[in-house]
C-alpha positions as MATLAB code, in Angstrom:
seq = 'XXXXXXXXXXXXXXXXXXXXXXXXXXXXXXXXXXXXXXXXXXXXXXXXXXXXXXXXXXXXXXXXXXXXXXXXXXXXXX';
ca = [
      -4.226   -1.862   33.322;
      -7.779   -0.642   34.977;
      -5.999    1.734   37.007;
      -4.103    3.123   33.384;
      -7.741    3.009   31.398;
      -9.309    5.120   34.104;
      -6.679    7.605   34.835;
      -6.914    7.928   31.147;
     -10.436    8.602   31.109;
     -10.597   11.461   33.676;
      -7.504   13.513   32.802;
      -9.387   13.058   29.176;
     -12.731   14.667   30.633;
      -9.949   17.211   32.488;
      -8.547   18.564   29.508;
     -11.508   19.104   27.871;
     -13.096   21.344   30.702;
      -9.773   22.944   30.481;
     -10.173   23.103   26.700;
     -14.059   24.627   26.838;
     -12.314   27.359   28.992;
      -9.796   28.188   26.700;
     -12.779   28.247   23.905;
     -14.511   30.788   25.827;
     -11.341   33.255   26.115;
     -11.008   36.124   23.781;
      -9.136   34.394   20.686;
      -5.365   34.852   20.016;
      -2.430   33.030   17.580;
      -1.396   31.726   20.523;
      -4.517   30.568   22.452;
      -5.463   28.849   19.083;
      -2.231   27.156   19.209;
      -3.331   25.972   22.644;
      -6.110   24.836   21.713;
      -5.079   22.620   19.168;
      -2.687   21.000   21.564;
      -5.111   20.539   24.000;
      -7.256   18.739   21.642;
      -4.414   16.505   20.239;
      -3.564   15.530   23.866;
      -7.012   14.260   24.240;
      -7.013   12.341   20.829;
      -3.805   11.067   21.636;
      -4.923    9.639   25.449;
      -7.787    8.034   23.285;
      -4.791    6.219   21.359;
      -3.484    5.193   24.607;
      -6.870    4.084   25.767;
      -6.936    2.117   22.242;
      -3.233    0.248   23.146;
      -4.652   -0.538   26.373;
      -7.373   -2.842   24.318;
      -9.995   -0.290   25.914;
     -13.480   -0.866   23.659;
     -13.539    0.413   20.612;
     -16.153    3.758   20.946;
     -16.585    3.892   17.111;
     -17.455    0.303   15.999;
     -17.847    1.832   12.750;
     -15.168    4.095   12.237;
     -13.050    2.071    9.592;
     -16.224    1.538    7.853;
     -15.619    3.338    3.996;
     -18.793    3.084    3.924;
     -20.827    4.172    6.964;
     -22.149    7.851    6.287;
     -22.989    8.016   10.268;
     -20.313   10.423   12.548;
     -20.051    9.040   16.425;
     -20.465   11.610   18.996;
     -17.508   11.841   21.093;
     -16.689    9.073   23.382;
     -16.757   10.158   27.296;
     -19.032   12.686   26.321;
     -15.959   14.910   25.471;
     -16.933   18.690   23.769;
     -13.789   18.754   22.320;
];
């Protein structure tokens, strides 16, 4: 399961550099697109991270009441 976590971790920190890239392109329908999908890959390795019982980066996050917004775990840009 450490071997899942931190594969998860650095194709997470991957995509993003791969994302910022794509940020920096001249925009495009589909270059949006890809961007989008890039960032819902991430999100959804940080649901795989969460069925691996990884700790939880926002201990607040189900919170109705916290007014605070995390910065992104693994120091992501996203």
């Amino acid at each position: 399961m450490e071997n899942e976590i931190i594969f998860n971790k650095k194709l997470r920190k991957s995509l993003d550099e791969q994302l910022q890239i794509l940020k920096d392109a001249p925009r495009s329908r589909e270059r949006s697109l890809s961007i989008t999908k890039l960032q819902e890959s991430i999100m959804w390795l940080g649901m795989d991270l969460q069925r691996l019982n990884d700790t939880n980066p926002y201990p607040e996050s189900k919170n109705p009441n916290n007014t605070i917004i995390e910065p992104t775990a693994d120091g992501l840009k996203m």
